[in-house]
PDB file of N, CA, C and O in Angstrom, chain B, residues numbered from 101:
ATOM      1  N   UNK B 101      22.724   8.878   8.544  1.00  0.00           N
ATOM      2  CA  UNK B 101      22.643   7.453   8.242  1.00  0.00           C
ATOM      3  C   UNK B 101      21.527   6.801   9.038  1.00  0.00           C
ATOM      4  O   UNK B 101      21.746   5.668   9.466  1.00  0.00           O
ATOM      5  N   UNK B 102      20.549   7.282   9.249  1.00  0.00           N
ATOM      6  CA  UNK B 102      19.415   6.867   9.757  1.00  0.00           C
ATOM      7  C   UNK B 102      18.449   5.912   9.025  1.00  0.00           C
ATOM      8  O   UNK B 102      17.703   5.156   9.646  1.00  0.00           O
ATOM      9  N   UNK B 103      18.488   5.969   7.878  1.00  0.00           N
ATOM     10  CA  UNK B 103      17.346   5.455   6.731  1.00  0.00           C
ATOM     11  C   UNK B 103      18.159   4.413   6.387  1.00  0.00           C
ATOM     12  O   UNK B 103      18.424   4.563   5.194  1.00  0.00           O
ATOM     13  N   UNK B 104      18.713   3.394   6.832  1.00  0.00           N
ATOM     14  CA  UNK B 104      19.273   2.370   6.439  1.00  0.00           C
ATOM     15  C   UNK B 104      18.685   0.996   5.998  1.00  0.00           C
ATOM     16  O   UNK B 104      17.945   0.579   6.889  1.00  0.00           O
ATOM     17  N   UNK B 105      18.757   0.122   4.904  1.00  0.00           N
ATOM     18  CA  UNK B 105      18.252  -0.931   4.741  1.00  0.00           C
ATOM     19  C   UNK B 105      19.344  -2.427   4.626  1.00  0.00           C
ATOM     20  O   UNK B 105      20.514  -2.634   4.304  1.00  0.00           O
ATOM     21  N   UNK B 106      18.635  -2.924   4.910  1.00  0.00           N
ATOM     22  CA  UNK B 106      19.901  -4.329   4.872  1.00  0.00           C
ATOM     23  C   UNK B 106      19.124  -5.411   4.318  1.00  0.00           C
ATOM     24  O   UNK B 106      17.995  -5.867   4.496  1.00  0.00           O
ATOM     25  N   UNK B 107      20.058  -5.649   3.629  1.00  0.00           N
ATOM     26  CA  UNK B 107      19.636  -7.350   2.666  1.00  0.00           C
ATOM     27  C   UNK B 107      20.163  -8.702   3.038  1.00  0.00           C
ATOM     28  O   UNK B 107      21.268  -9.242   2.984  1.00  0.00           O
ATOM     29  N   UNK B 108      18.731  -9.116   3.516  1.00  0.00           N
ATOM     30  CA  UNK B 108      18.761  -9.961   4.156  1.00  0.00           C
ATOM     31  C   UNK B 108      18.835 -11.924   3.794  1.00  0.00           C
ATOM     32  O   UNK B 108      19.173 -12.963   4.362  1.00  0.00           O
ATOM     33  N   UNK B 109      18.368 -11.537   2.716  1.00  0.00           N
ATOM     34  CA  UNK B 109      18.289 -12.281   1.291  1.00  0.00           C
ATOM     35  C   UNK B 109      19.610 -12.465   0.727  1.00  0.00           C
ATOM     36  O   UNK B 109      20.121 -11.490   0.176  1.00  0.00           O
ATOM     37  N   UNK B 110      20.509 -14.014   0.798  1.00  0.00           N
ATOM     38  CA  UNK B 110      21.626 -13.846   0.091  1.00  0.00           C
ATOM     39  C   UNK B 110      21.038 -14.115  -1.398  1.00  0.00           C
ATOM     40  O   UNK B 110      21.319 -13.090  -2.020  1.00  0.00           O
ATOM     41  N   UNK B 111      20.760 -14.478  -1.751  1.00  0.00           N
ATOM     42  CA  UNK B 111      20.375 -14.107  -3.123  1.00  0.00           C
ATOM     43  C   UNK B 111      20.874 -12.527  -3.701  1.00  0.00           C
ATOM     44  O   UNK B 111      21.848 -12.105  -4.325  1.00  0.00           O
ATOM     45  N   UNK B 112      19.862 -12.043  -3.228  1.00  0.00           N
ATOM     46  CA  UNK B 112      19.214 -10.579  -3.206  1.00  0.00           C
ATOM     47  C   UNK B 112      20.579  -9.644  -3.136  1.00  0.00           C
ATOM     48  O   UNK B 112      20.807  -8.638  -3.807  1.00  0.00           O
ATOM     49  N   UNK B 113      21.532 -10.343  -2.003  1.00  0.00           N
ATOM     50  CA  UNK B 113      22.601  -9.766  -1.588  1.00  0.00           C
ATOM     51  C   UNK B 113      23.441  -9.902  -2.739  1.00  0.00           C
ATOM     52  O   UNK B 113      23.894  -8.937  -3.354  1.00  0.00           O
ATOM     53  N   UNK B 114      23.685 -11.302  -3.078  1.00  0.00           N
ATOM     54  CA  UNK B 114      24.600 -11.171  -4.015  1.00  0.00           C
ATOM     55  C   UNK B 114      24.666 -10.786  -5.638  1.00  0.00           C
ATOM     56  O   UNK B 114      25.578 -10.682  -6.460  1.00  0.00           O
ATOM     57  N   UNK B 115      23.114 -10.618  -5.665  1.00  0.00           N
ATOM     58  CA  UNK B 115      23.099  -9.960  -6.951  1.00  0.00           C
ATOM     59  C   UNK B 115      23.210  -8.543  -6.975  1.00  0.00           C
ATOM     60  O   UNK B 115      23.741  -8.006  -7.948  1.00  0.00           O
ATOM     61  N   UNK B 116      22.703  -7.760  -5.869  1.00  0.00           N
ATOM     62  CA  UNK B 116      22.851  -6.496  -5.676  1.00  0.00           C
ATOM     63  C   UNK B 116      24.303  -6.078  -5.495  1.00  0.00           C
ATOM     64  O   UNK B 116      24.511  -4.901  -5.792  1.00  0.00           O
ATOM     65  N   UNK B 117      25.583  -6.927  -4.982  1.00  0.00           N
ATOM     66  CA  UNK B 117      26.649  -7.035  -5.175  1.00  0.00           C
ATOM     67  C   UNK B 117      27.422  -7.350  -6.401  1.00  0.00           C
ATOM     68  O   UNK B 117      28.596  -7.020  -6.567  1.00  0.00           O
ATOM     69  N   UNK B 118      26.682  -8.021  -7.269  1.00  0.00           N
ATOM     70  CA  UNK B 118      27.118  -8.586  -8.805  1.00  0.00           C
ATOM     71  C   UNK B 118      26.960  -6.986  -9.453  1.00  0.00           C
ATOM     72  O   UNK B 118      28.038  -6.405  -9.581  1.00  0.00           O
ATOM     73  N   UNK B 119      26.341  -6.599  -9.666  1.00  0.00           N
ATOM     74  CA  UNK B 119      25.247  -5.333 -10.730  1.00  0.00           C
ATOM     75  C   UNK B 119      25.672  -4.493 -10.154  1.00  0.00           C
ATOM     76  O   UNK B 119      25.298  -3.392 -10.559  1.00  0.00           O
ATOM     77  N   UNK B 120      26.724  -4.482  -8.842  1.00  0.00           N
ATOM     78  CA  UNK B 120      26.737  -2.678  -8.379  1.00  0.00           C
ATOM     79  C   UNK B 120      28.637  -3.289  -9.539  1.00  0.00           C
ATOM     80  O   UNK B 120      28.978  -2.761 -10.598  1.00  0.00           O
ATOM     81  N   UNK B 121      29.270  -4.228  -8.943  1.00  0.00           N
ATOM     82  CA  UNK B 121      30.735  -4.632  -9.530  1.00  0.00           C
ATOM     83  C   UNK B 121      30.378  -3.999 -11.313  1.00  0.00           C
ATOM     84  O   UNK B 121      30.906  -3.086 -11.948  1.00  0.00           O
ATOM     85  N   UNK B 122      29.443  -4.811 -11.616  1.00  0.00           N
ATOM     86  CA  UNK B 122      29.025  -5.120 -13.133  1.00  0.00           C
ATOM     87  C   UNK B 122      29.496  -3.698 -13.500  1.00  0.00           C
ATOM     88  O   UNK B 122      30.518  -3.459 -14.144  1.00  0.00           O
ATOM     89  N   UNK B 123      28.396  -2.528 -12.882  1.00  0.00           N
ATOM     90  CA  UNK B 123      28.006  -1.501 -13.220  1.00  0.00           C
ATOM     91  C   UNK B 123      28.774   0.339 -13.116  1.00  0.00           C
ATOM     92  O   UNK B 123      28.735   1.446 -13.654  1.00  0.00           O
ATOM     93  N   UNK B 124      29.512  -0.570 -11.824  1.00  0.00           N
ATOM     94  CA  UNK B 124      30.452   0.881 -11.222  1.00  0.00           C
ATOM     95  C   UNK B 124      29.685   1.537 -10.271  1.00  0.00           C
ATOM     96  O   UNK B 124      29.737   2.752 -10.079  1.00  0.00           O
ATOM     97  N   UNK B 125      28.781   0.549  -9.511  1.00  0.00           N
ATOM     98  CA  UNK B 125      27.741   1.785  -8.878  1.00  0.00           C
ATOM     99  C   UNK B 125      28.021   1.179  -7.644  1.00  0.00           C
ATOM    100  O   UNK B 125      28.636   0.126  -7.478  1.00  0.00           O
ATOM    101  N   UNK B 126      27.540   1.897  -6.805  1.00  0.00           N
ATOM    102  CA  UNK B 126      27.140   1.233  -5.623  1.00  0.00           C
ATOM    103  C   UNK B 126      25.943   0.229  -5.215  1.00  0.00           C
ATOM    104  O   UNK B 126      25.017  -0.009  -5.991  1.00  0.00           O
ATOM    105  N   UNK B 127      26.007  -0.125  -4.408  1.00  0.00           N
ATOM    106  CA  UNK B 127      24.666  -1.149  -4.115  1.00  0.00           C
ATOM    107  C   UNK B 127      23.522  -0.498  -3.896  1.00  0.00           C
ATOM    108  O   UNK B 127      22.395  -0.944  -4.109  1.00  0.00           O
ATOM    109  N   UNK B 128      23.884   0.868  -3.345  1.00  0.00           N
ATOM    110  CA  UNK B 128      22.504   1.486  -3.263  1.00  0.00           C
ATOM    111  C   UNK B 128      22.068   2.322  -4.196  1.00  0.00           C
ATOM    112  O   UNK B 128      20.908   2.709  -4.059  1.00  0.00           O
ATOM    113  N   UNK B 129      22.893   2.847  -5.433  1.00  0.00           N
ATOM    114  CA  UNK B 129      22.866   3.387  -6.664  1.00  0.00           C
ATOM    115  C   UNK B 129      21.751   2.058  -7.397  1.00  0.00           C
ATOM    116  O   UNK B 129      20.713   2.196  -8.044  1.00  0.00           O
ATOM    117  N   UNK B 130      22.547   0.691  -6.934  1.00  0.00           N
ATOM    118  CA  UNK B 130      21.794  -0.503  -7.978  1.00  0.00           C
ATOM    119  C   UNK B 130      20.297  -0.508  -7.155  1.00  0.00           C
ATOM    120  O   UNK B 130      19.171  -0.348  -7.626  1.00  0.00           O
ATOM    121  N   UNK B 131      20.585  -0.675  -6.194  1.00  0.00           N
ATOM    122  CA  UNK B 131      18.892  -1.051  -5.579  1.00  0.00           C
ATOM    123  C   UNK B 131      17.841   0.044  -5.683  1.00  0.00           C
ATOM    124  O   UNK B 131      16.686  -0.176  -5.318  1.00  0.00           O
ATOM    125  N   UNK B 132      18.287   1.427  -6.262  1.00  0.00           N
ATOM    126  CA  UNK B 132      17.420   2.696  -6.227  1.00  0.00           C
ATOM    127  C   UNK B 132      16.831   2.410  -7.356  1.00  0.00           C
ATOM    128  O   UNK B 132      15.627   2.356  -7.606  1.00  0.00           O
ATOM    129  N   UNK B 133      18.088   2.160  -8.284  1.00  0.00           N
ATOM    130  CA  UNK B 133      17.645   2.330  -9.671  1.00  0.00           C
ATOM    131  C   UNK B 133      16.649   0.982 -10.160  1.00  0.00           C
ATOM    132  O   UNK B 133      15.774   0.997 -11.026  1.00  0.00           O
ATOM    133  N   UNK B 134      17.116  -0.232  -9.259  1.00  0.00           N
ATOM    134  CA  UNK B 134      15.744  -0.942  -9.365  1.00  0.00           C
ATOM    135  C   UNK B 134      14.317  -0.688  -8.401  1.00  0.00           C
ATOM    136  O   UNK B 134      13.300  -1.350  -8.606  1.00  0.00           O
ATOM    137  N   UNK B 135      14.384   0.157  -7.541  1.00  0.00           N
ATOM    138  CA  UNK B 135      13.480   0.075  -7.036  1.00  0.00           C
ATOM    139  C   UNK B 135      12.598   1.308  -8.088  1.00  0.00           C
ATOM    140  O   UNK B 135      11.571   0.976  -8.679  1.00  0.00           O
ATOM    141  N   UNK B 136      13.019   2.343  -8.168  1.00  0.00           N
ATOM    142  CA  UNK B 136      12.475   3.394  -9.657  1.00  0.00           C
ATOM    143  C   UNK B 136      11.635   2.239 -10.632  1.00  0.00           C
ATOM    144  O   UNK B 136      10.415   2.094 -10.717  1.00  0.00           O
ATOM    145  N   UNK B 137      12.404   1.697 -11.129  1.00  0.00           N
ATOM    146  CA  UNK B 137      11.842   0.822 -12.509  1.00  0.00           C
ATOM    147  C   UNK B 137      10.982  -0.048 -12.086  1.00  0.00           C
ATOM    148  O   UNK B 137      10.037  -0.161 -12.866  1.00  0.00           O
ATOM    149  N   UNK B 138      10.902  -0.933 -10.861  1.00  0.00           N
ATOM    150  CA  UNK B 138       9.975  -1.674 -10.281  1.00  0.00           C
ATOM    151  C   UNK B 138       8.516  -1.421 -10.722  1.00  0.00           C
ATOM    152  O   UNK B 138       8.375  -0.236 -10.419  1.00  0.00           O
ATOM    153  N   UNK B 139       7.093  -1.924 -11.375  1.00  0.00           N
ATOM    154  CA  UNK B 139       6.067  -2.006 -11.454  1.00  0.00           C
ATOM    155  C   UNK B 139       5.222  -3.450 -11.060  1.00  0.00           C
ATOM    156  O   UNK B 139       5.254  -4.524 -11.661  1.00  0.00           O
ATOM    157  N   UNK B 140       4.655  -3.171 -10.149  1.00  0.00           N
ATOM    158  CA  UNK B 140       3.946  -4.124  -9.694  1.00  0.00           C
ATOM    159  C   UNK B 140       3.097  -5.175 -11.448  1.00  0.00           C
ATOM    160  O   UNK B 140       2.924  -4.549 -12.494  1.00  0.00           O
ATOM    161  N   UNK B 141       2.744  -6.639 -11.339  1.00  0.00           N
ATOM    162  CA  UNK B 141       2.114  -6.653 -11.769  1.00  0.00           C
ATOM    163  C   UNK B 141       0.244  -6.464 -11.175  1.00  0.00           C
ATOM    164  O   UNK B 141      -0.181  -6.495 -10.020  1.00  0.00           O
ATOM    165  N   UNK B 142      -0.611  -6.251 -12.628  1.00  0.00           N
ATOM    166  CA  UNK B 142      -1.870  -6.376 -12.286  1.00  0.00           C
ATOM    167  C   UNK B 142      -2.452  -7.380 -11.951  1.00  0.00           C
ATOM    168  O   UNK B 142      -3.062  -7.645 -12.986  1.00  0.00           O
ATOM    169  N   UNK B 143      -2.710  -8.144 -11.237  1.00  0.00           N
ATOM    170  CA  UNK B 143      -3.223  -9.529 -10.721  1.00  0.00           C
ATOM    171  C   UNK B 143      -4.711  -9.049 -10.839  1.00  0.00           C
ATOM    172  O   UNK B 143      -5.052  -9.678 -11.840  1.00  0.00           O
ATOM    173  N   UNK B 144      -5.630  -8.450 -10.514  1.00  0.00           N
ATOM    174  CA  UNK B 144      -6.718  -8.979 -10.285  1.00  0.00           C
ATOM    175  C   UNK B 144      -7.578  -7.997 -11.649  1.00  0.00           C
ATOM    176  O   UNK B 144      -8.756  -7.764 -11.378  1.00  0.00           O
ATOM    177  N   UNK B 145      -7.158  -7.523 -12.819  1.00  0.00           N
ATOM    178  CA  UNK B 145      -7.005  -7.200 -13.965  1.00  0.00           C
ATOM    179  C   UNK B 145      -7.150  -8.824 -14.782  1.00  0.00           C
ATOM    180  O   UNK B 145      -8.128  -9.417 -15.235  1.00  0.00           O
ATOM    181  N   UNK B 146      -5.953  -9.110 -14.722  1.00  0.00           N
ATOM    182  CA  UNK B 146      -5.875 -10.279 -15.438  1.00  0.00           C
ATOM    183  C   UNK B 146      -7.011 -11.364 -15.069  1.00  0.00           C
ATOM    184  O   UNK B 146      -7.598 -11.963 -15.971  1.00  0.00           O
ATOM    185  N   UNK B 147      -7.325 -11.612 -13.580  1.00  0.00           N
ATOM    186  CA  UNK B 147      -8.104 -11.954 -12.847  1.00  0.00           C
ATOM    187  C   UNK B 147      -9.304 -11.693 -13.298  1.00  0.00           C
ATOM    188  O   UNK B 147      -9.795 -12.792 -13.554  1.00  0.00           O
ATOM    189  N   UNK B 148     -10.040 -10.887 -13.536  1.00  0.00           N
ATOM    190  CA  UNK B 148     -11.305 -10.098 -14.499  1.00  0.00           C
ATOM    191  C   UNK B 148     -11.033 -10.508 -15.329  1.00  0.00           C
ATOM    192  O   UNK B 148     -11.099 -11.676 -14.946  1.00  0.00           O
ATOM    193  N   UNK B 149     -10.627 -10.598 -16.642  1.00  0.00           N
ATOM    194  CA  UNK B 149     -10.274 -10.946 -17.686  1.00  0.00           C
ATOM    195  C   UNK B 149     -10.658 -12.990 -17.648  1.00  0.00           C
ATOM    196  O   UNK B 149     -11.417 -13.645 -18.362  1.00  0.00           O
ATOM    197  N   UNK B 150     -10.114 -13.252 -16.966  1.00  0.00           N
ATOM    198  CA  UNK B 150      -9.535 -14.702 -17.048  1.00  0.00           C
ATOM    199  C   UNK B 150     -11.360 -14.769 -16.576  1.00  0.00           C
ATOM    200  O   UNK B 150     -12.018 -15.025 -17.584  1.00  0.00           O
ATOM    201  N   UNK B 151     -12.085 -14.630 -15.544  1.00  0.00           N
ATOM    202  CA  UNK B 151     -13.940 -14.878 -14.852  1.00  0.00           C
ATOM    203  C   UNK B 151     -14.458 -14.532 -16.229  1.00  0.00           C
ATOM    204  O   UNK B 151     -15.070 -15.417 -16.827  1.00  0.00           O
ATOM    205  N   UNK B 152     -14.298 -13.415 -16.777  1.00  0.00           N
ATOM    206  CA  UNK B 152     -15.081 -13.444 -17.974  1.00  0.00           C
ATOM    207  C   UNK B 152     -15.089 -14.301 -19.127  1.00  0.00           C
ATOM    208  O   UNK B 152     -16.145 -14.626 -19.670  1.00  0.00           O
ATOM    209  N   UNK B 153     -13.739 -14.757 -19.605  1.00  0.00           N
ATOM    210  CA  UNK B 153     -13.837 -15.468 -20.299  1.00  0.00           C
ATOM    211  C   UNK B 153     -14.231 -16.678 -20.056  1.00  0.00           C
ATOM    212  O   UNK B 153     -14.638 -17.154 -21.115  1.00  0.00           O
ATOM    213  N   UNK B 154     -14.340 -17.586 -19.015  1.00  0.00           N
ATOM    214  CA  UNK B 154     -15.011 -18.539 -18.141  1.00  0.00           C
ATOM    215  C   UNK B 154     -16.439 -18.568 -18.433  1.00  0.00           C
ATOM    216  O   UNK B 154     -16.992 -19.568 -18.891  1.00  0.00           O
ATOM    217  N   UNK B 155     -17.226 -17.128 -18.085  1.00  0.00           N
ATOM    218  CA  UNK B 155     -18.385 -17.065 -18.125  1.00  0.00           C
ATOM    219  C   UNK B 155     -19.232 -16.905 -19.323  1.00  0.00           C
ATOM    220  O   UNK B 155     -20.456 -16.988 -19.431  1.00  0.00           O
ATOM    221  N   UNK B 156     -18.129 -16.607 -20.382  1.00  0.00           N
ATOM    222  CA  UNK B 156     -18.558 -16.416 -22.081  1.00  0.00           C
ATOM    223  C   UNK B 156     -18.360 -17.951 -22.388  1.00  0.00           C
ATOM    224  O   UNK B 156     -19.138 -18.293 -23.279  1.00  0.00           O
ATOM    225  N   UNK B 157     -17.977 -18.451 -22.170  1.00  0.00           N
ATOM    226  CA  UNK B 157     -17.694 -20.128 -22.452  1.00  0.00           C
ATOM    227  C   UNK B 157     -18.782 -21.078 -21.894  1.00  0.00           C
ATOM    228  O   UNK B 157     -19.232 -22.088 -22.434  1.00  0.00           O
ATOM    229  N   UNK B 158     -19.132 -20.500 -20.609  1.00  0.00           N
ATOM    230  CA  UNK B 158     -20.446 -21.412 -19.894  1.00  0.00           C
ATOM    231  C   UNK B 158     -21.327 -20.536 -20.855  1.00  0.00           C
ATOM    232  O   UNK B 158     -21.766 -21.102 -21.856  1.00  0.00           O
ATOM    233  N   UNK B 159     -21.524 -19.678 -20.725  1.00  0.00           N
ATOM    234  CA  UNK B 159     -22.757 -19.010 -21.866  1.00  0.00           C
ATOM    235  C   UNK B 159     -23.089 -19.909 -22.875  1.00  0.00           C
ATOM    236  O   UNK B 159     -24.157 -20.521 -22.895  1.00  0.00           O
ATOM    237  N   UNK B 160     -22.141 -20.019 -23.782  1.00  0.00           N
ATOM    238  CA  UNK B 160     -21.711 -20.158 -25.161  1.00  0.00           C
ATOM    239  C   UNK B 160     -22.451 -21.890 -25.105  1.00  0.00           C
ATOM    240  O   UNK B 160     -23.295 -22.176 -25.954  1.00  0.00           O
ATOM    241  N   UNK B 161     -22.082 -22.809 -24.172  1.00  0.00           N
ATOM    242  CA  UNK B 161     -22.509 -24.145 -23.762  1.00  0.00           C
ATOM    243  C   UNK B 161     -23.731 -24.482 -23.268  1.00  0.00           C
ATOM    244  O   UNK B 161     -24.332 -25.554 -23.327  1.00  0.00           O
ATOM    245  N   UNK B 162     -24.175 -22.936 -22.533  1.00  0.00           N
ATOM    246  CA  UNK B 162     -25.468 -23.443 -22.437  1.00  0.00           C
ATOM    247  C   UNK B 162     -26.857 -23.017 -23.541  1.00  0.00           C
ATOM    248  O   UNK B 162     -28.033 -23.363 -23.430  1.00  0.00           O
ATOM    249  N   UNK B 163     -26.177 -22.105 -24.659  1.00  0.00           N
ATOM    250  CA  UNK B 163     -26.436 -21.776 -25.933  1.00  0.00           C
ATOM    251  C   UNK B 163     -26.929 -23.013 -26.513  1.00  0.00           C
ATOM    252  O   UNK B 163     -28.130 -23.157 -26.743  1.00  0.00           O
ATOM    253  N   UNK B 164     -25.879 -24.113 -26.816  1.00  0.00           N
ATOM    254  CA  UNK B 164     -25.638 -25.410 -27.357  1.00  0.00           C
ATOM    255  C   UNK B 164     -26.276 -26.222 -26.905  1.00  0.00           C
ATOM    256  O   UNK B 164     -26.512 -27.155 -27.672  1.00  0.00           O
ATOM    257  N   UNK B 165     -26.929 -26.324 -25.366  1.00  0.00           N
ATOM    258  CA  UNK B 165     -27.441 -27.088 -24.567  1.00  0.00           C
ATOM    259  C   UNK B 165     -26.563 -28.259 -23.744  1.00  0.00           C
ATOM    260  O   UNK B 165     -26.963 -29.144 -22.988  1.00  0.00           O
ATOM    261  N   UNK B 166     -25.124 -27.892 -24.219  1.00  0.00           N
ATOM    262  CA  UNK B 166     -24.169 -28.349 -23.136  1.00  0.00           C
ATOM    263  C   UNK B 166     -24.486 -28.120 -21.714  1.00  0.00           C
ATOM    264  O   UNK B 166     -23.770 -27.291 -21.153  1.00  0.00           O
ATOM    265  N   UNK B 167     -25.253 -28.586 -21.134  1.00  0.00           N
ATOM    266  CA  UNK B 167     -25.801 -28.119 -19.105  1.00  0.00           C
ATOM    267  C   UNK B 167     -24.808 -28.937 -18.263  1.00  0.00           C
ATOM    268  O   UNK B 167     -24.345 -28.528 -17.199  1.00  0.00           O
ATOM    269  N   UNK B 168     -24.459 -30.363 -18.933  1.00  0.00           N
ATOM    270  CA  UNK B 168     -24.256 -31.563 -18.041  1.00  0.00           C
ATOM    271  C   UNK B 168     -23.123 -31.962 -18.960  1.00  0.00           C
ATOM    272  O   UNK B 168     -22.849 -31.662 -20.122  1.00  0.00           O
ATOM    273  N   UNK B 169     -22.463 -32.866 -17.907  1.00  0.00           N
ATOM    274  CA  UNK B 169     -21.051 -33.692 -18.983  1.00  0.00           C
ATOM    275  C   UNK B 169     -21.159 -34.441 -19.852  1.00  0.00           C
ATOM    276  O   UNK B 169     -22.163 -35.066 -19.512  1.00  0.00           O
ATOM    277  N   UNK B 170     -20.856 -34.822 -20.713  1.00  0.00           N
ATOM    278  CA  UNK B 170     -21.683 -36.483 -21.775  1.00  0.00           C
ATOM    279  C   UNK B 170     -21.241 -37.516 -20.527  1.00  0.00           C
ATOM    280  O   UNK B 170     -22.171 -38.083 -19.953  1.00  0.00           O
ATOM    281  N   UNK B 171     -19.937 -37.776 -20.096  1.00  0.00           N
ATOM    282  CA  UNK B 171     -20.047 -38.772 -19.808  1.00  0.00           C
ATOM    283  C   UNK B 171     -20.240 -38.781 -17.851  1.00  0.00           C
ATOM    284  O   UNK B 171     -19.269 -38.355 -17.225  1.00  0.00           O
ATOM    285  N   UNK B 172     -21.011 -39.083 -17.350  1.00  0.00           N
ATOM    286  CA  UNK B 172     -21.110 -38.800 -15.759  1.00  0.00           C
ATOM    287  C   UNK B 172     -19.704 -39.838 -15.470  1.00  0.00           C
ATOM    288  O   UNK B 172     -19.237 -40.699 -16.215  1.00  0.00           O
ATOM    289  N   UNK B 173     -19.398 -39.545 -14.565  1.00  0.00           N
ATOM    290  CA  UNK B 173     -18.147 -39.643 -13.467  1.00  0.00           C
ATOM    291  C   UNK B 173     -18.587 -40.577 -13.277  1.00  0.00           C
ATOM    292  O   UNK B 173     -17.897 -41.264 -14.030  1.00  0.00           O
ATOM    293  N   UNK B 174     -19.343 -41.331 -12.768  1.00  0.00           N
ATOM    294  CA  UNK B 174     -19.575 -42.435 -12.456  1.00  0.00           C
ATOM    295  C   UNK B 174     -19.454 -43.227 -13.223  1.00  0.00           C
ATOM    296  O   UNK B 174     -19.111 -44.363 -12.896  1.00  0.00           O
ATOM    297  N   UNK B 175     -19.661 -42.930 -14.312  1.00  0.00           N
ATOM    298  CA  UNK B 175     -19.735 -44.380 -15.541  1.00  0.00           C
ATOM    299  C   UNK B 175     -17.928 -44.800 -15.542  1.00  0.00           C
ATOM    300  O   UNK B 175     -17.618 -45.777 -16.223  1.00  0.00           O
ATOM    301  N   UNK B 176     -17.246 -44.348 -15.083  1.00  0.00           N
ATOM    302  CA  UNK B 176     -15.639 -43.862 -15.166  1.00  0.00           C
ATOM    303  C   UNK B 176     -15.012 -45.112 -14.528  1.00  0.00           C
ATOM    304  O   UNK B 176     -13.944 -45.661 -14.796  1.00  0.00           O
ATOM    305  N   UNK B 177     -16.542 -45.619 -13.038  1.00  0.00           N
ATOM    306  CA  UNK B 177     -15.889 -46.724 -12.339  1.00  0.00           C
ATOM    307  C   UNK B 177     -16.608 -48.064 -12.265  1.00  0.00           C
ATOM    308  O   UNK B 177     -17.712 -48.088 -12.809  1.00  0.00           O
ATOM    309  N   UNK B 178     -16.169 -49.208 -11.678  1.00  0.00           N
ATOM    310  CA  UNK B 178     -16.575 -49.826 -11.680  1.00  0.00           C
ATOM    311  C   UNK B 178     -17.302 -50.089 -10.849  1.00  0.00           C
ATOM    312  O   UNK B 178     -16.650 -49.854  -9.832  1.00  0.00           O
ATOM    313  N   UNK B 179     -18.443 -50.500 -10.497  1.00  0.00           N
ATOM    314  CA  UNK B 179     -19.616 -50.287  -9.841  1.00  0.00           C
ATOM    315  C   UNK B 179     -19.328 -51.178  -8.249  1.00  0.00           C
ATOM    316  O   UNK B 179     -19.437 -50.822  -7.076  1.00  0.00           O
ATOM    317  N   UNK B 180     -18.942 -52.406  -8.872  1.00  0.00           N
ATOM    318  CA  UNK B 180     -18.901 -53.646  -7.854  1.00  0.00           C
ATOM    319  C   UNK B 180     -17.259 -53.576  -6.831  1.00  0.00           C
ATOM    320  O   UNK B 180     -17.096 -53.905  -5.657  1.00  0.00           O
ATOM    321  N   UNK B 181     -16.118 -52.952  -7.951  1.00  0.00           N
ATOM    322  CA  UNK B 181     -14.622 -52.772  -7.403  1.00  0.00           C
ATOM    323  C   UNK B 181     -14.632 -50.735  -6.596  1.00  0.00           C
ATOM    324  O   UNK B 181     -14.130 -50.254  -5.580  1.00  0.00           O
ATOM    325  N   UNK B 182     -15.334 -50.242  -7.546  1.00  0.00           N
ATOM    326  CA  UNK B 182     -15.210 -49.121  -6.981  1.00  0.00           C
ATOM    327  C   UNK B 182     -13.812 -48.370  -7.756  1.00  0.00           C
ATOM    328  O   UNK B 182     -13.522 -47.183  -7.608  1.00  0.00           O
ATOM    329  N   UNK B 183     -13.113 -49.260  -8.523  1.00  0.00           N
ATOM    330  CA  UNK B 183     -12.083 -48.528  -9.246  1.00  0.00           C
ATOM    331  C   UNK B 183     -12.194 -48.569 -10.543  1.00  0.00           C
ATOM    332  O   UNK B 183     -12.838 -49.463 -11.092  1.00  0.00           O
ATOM    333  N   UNK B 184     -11.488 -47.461 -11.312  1.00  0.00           N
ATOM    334  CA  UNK B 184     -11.566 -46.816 -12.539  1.00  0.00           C
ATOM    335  C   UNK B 184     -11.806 -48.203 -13.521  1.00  0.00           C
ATOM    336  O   UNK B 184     -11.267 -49.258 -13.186  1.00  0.00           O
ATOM    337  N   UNK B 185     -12.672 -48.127 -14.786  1.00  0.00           N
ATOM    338  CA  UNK B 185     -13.248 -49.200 -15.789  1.00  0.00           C
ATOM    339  C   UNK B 185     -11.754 -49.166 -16.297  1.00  0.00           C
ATOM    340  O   UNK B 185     -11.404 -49.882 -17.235  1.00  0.00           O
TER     341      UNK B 185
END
C-alpha cells in the first residue's frame, strides 16, 4: 500500500464515490478506469488553426484594400466632452 492517492477535491470525492455506488466498483476500479479513457485536449492544434484563419482574413482585406477601419475611433467621440457622440 505504498502507491496511494487521496482526493482531495470534494467534488472529485464525491463523484468518485457516486460512480464506484452507481457501478459496483470500487473507487479505485472508477478512477483507473477514468484515468485509461482520459485524453488530453489539443490546445495549441486548435490554436494553429484559429492564427491561420486570422491571417487568411487579414490577407483576404488587404486583397480588397481594407488596410484601415472606415470609421476611426475617434470620430466615435466627442471632441470638446471627450465622451461617446
Amino acid at each position: 500500500m505504498k502507491d496511494q492517492v487521496h482526493i482531495r477535491n470534494a467534488e472529485a470525492a464525491q463523484l468518485a464515490r457516486t460512480l464506484a455506488r452507481q457501478s459496483g466498483k470500487t473507487i479505485s476500479e472508477v478512477v483507473l478506469d477514468a484515468l485509461r479513457q482520459y485524453r488530453p485536449r489539443r490546445r495549441a492544434q486548435a490554436t494553429q488553426k484559429r492564427i491561420a484563419k486570422w491571417r487568411q482574413l487579414l490577407r483576404e482585406d488587404r486583397k480588397r484594400g481594407i488596410m484601415h477601419p472606415e470609421t476611426p475611433i475617434e470620430a466615435l467621440y466627442d471632441k470638446a466632452t471627450g465622451l461617446p457622440v
